[in-house]
PLY file of the C-alpha trace (Angstrom):
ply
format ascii 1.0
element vertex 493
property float x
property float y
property float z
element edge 492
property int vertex1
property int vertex2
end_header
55.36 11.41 141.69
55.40 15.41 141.54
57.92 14.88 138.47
55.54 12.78 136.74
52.66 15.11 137.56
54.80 18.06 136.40
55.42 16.57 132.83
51.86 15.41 132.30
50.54 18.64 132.70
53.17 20.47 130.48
52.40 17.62 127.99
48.88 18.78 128.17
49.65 22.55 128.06
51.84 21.94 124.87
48.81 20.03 123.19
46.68 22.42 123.31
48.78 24.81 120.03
46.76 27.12 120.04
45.56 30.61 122.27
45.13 31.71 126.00
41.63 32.94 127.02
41.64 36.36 127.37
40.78 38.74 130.48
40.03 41.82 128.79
41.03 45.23 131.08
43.78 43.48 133.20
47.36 44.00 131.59
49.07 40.76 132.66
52.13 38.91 131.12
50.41 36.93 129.28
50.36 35.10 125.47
48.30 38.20 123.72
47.61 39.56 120.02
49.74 42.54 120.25
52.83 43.41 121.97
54.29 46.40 122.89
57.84 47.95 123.64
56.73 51.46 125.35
60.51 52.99 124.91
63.85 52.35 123.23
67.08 54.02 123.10
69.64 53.10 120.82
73.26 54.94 119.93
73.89 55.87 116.74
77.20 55.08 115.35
79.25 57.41 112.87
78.85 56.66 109.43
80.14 58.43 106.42
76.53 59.85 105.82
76.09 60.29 109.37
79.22 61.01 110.50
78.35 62.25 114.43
78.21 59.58 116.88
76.39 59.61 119.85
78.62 60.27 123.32
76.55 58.27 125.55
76.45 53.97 124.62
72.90 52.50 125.21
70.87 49.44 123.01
67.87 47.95 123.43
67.11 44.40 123.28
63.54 42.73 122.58
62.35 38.80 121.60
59.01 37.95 120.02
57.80 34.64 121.19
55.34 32.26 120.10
53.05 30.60 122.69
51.50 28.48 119.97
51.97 25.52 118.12
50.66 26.91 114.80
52.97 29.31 113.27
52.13 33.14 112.71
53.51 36.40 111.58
54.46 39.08 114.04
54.07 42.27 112.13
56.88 44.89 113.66
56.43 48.66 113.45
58.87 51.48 114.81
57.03 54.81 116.01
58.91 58.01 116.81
58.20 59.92 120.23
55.27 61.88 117.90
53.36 58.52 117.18
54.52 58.70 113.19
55.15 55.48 112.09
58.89 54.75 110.74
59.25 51.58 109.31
57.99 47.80 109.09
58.81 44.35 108.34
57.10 41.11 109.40
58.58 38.53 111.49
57.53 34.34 110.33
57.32 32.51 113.88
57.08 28.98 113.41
55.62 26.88 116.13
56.92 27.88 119.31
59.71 29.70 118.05
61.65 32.78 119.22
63.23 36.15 117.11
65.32 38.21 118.80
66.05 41.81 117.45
69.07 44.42 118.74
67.83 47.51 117.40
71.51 48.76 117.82
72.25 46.34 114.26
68.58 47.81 112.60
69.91 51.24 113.26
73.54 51.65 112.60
73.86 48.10 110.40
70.42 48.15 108.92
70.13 44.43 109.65
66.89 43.35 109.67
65.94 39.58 111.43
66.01 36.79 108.21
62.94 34.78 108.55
60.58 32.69 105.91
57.87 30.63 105.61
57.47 27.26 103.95
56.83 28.10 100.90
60.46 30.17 100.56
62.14 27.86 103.02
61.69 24.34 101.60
64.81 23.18 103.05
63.51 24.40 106.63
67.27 25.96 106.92
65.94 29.75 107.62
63.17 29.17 110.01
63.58 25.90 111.03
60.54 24.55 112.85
62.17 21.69 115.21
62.18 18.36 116.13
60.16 16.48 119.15
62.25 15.68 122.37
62.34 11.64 121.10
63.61 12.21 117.91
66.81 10.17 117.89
69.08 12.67 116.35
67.76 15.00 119.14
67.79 14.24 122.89
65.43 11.91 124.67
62.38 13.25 126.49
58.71 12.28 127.50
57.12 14.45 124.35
55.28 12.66 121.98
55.34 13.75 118.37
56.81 13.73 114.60
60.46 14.55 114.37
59.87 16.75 112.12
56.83 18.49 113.99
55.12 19.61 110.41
52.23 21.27 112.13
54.43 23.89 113.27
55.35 25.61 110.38
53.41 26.37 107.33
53.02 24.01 104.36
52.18 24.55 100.45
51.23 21.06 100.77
48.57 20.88 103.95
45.80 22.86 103.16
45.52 22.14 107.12
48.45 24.48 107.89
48.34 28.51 106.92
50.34 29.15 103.68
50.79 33.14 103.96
50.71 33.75 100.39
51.85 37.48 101.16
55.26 36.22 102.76
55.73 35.14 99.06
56.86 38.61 98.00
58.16 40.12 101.57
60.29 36.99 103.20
63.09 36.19 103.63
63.96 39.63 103.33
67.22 39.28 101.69
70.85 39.47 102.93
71.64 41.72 105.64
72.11 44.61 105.77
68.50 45.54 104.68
68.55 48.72 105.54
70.08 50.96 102.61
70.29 54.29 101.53
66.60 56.42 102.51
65.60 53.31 104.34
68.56 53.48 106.72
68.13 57.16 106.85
64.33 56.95 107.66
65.14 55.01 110.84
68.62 56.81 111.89
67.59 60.71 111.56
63.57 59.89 111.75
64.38 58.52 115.70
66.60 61.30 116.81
64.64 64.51 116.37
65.86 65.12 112.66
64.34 65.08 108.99
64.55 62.00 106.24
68.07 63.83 104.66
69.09 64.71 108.20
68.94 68.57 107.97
64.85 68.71 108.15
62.63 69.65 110.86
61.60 66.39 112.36
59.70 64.11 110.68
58.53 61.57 112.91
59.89 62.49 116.54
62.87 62.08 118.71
62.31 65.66 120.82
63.27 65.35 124.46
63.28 68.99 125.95
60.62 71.03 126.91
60.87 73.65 124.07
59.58 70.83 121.60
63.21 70.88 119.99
65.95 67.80 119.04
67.67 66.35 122.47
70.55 66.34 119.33
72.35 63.86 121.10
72.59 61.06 118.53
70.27 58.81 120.73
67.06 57.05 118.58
64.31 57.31 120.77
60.85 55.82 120.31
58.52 52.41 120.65
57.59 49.46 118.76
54.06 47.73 118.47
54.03 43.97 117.70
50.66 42.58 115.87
49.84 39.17 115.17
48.48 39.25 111.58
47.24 36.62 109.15
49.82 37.39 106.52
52.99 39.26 105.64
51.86 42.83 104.52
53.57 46.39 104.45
50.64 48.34 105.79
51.42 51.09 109.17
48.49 50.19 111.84
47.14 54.12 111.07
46.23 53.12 107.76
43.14 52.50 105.96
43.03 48.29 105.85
44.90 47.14 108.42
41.76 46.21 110.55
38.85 45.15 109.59
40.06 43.30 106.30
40.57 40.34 107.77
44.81 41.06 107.85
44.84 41.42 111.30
43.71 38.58 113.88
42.19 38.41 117.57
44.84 35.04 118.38
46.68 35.63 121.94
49.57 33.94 120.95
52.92 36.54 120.86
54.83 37.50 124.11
58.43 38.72 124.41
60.28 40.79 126.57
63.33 43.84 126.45
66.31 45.06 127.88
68.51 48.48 127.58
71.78 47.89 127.92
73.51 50.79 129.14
77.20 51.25 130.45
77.35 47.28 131.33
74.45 47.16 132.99
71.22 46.55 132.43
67.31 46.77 132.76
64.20 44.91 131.31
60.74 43.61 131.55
58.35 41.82 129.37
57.06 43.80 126.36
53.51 44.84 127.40
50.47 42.24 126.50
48.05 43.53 124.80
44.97 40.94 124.85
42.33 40.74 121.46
38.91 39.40 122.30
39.06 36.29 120.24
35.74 35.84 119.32
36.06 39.93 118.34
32.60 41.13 120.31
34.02 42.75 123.49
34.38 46.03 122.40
31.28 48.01 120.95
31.63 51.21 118.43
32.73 53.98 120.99
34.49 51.79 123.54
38.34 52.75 123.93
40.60 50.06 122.77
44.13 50.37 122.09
44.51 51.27 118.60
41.48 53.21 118.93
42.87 56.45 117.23
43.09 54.41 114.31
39.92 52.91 113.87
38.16 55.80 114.59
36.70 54.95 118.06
34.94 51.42 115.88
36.78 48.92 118.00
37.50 47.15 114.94
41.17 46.22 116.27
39.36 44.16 119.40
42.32 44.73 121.57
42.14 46.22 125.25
43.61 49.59 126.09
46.15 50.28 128.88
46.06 51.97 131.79
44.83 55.44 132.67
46.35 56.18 136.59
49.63 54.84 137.89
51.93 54.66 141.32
55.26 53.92 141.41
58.02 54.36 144.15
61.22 56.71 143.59
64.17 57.81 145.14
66.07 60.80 143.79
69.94 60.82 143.84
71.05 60.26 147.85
68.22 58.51 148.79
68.42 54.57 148.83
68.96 53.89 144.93
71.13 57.30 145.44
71.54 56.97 141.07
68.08 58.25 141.18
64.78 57.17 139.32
63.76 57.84 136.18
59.95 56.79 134.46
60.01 55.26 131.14
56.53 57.08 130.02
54.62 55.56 126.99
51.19 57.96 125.85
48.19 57.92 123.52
48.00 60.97 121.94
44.28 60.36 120.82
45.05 61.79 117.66
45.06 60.37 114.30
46.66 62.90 111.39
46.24 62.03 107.65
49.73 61.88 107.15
50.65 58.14 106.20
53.17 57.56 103.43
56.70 57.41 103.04
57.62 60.65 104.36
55.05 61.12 107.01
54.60 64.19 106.93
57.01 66.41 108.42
54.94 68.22 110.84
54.79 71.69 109.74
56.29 74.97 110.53
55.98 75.27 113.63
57.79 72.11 114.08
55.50 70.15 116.89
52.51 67.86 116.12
49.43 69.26 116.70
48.54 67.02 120.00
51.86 68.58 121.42
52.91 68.60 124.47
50.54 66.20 126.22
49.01 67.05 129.44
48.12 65.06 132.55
45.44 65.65 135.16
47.25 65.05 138.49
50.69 64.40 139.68
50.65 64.01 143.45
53.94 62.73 145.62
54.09 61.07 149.09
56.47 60.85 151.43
56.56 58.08 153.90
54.42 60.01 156.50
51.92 60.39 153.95
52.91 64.37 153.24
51.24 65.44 150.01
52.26 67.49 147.07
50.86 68.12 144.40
53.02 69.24 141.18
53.06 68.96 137.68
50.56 71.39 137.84
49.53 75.21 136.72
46.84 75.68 139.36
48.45 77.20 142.13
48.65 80.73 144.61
51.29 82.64 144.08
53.68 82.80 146.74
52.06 79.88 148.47
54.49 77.04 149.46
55.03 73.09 148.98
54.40 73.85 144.72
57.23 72.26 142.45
57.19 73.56 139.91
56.04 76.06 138.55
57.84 79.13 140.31
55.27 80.10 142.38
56.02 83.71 140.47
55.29 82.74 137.22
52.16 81.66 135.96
52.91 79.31 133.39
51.06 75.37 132.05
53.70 72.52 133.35
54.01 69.59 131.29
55.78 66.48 133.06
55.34 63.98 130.63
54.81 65.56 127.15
55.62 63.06 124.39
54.12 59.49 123.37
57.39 57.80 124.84
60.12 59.55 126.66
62.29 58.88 129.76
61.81 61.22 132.33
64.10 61.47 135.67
63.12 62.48 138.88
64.20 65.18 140.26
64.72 67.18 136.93
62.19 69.98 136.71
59.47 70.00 135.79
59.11 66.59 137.41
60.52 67.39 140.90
59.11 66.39 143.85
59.61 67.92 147.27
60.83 64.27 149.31
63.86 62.31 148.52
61.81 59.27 148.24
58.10 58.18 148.31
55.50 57.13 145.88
53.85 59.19 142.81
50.44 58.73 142.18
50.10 59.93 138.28
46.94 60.29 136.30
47.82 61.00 132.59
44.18 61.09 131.54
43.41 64.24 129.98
41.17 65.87 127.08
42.46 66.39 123.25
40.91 69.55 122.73
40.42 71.25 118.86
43.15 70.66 116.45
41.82 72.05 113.52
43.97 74.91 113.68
46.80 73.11 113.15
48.49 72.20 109.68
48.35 68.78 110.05
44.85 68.74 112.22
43.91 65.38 114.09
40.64 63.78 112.62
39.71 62.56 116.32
39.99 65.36 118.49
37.50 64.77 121.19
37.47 61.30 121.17
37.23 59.10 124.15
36.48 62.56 126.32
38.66 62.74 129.14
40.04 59.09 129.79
44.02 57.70 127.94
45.59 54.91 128.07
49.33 54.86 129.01
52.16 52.91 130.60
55.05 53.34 132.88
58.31 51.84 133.62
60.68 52.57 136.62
64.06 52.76 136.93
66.12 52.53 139.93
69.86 53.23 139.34
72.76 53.22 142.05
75.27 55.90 142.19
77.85 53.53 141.14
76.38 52.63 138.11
76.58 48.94 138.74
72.86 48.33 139.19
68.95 48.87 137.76
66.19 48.04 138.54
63.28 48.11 135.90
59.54 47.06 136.60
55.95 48.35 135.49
54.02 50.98 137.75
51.28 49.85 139.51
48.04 49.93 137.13
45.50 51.87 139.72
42.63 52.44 136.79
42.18 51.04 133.58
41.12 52.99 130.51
38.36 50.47 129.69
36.84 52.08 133.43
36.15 55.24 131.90
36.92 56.53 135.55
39.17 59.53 135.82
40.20 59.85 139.59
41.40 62.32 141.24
43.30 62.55 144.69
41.33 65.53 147.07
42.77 66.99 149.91
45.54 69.65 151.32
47.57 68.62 148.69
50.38 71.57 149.09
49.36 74.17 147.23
0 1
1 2
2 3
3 4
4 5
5 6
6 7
7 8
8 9
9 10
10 11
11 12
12 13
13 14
14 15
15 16
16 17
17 18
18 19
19 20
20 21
21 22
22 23
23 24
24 25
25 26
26 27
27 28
28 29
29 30
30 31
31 32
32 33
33 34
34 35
35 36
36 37
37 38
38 39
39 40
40 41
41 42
42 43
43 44
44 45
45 46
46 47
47 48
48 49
49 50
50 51
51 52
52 53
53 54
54 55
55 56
56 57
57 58
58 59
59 60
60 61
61 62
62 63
63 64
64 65
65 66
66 67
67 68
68 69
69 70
70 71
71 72
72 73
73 74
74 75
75 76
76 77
77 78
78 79
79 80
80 81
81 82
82 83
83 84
84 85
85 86
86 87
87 88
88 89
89 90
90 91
91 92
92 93
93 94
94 95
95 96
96 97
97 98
98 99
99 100
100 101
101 102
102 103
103 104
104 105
105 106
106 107
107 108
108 109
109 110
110 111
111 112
112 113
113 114
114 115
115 116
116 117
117 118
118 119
119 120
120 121
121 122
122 123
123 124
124 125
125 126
126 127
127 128
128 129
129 130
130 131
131 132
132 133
133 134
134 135
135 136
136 137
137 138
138 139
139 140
140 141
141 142
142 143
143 144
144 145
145 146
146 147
147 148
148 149
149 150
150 151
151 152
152 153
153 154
154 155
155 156
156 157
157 158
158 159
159 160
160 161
161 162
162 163
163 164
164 165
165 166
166 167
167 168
168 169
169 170
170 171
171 172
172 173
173 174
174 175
175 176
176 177
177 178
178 179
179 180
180 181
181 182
182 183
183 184
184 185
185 186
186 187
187 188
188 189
189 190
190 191
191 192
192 193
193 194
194 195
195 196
196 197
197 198
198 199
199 200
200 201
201 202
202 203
203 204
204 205
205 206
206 207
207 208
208 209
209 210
210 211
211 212
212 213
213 214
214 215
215 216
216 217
217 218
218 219
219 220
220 221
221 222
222 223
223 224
224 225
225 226
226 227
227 228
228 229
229 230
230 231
231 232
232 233
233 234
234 235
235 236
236 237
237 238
238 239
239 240
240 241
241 242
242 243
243 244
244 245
245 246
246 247
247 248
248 249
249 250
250 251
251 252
252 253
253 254
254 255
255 256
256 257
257 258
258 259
259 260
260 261
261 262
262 263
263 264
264 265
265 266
266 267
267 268
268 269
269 270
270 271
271 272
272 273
273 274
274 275
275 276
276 277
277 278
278 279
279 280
280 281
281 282
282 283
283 284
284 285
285 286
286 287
287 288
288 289
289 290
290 291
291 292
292 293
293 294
294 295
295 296
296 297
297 298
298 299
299 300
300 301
301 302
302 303
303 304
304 305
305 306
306 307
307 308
308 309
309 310
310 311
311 312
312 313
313 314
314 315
315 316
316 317
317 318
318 319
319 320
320 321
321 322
322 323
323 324
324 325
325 326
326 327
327 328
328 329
329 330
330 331
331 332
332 333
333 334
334 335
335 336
336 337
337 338
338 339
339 340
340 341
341 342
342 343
343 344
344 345
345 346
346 347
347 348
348 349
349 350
350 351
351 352
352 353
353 354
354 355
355 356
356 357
357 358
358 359
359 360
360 361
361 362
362 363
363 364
364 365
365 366
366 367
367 368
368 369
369 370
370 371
371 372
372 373
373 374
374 375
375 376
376 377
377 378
378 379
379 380
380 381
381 382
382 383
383 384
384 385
385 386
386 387
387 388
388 389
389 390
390 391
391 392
392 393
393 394
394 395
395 396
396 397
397 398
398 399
399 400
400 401
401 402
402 403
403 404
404 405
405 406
406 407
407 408
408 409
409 410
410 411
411 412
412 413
413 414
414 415
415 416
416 417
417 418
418 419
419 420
420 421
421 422
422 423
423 424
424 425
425 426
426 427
427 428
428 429
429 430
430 431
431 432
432 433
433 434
434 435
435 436
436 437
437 438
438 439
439 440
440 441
441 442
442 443
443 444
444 445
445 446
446 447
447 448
448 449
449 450
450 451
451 452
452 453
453 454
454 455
455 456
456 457
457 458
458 459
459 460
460 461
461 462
462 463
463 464
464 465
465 466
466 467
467 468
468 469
469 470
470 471
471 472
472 473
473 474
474 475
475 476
476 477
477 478
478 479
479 480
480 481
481 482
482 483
483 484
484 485
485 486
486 487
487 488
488 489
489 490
490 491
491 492
């Protein structure tokens, strides 16, 4: 009886095809409109234009899935650590189909995933779109349904099904590897701190250390939004057309999930989900969404924002996960520059962004006896006690978590807390002040006052380096709350 009750309702689920009902301001794993992969590290191998490999051997892993029975495109773009845009190709999902993409084979094979549409994959032999459970030539199941499930994919010949007309031109993309020559170079020496031709100032990020400079350690470093779109299309989400021309949609229907591989082990997660209003009236002119930046505060993407204030649990190295913790830190800069285009602007002389480094308003730890410290933090007395960092002799702004993406371990300075283990509360809202000093000025500097949306990730690693543990931080406030908390009390300093 449960059995039967069991396969009705998944019978019933399956008919539906199409989105989930959003609930706007609650990030939940859950079918949404755009997806995102807060941080990736990937090794570069030596190549005979790149001929320094990188010591330490880490990948990343991520899947786009459809939720849907109509098919889609899943629009993938690469970011560096400075929120500059990299590269992007679109992804055809048929009906309830999966992609999976190793950035390891995008980076050091240029492979790019092979997908197509209908009208480029007649033969249904590059994106095949299935057959029902009862087909003959497939196994026997309780599913209803053609064999050949033509509602699924797209068809030159249904006016009922989506033809992507844009796909025409852009998929399949060819034979791997894509990637050649400045394209291969754009993602390689773009992701690791380096210009286009490799001997630039940085183009589009991949700075780790506190000075602003290249970690120079061969790792590509950075994050990767997921839209679903109404078409194949080569436009970066901080350009001028990508919302509000009708490319981009409000269907919750994508949801996928990653994994680093490091060292033969592992962590992961699912990518974040990043809900659209689907009727496209939740968010007003002035209300903070996630690609707000790039829509100049208008809303015009329809898609929540993230979280503002986070907790999370650590243990540095000795403690219970004696490998130690480290936060996988994704930020919104708040700043959109005018520098889209194939070079994106490498940014200036002085070799930063002009955003850089981010601040945060409050980093407070806990022990388990509820001892408070406050750090991350330039307002202190000198020579007063319980402060890490800054030296309470040197007056100087601390900056825990200064990129748009970075991993960050605890216990390194500046992010070193005074207990072997506890809990962080973390507020990473803070104010982008005036820009227009800068070379490459943001056009948005003030916007959204004090609140910004962000994610975490923690990492638990044992000292053997046989086991990690990744999850999401607690979400304490969203950025849709406008609230900006902050902890009071003898906080240690």
């Amino acid at each position: 009886m449960r059995r039967t009750v069991l396969l009705v309702a998944l019978a019933s689920l399956l008919a539906l095809g199409g989105q989930t009902f959003a609930e706007l301001c609650t990030i939940d794993a859950v079918p949404a409109a755009t997806l995102l992969l807060p941080y990736f590290e990937v090794a570069l191998t030596a190549t005979d234009d790149d001929p320094v490999a990188a010591e330490r051997n880490v990948d990343t892993f991520f899947s786009v899935n459809n939720a849907s029975a109509a098919p889609t495109v899943a629009h993938v773009v690469l970011w560096g650590d400075w929120s500059l845009p990299s590269i992007d190709f679109d992804i055809f999902l048929t009906g309830y189909d999966v992609e999976t993409v190793g950035l390891g084979e995008l980076f050091n094979l240029g492979n790019l995933p092979i997908t197509a549409h209908a009208t480029n994959d007649p033969d249904d032999t590059i994106s095949p779109h299935g057959r029902a459970l009862n087909d003959p030539a497939n196994a026997s199941g309780p599913f209803p349904g053609n064999s050949e499930n033509p509602e699924w994919d797209s068809s030159p010949d249904n006016p009922a099904n989506p033809v992507f007309p844009g796909c025409d031109s852009n998929l399949p993309l060819g034979t791997n590897p894509v990637l050649e020559g400045s394209f291969i170079d754009r993602v390689r020496c773009g992701h690791t701190g380096r210009g286009l031709a490799c001997d630039q100032l940085s183009c589009i990020g991949g700075i780790q250390d506190e000075t602003g400079g290249g970690a120079n350690d061969y790792i590509a470093r950075g994050y990767i939004t997921i839209d679903n779109v109404n078409d194949c299309n080569l436009l970066f989400p901080n350009q001028a057309g990508y919302f509000g021309s009708g490319l981009t949609n409000e269907n919750n229907q994508l949801w996928g999930d990653w994994f680093i591989v490091q060292d033969g082990r592992a962590i992961g997660d699912n990518l974040v989900s990043i809900e659209a209003d689907p009727d496209g009236q939740a968010f007003a002119p002035g209300d903070y969404t996630f690609y707000g930046r790039y829509v100049d505060g208008l809303a015009t993407d329809q898609r929540e924002p993230l979280g503002s204030t986070w907790a999370t649990r650590y243990f540095e190295p000795g403690a219970a996960f004696s490998g130690g913790t480290s936060l996988m830190v994704w930020r919104d800069s708040k700043c959109q520059t005018s520098v889209p285009g194939f070079n994106n602007g490498c940014v200036a002389a002085n070799g930063t962004p002009p955003w850089w480094p981010l601040d945060e308003t409050q980093v407070v730890s806990f022990d388990t006896q509820e001892d408070a410290t406050q750090i991350c933090t330039d307002n202190f007395t000198p020579g007063g006690g319980g402060v890490s960092p800054p030296d309470p002799d040197q007056n100087e702004e601390v900056f825990c978590f200064p990129l748009e993406t970075g991993r960050y371990r605890v216990g390194d300075a500046p992010l070193d807390p005074p207990y072997d283990f506890g809990w962080m509360y973390v507020n990473l809202n803070f104010t982008l002040g005036d820009t227009s000093g800068s070379p490459t000025p943001c056009s948005t500097d003030g916007l959204f006052g004090d609140i910004a949306q962000s994610w975490m990730t923690t990492e638990l690693d044992s000292d053997l380096g046989s086991l990690s543990v990744g999850f999401a931080a607690t979400q304490l406030t969203s950025a849709c709350s406008g609230a900006n908390p902050v902890i009071e009390g003898d906080l240690g300093n």
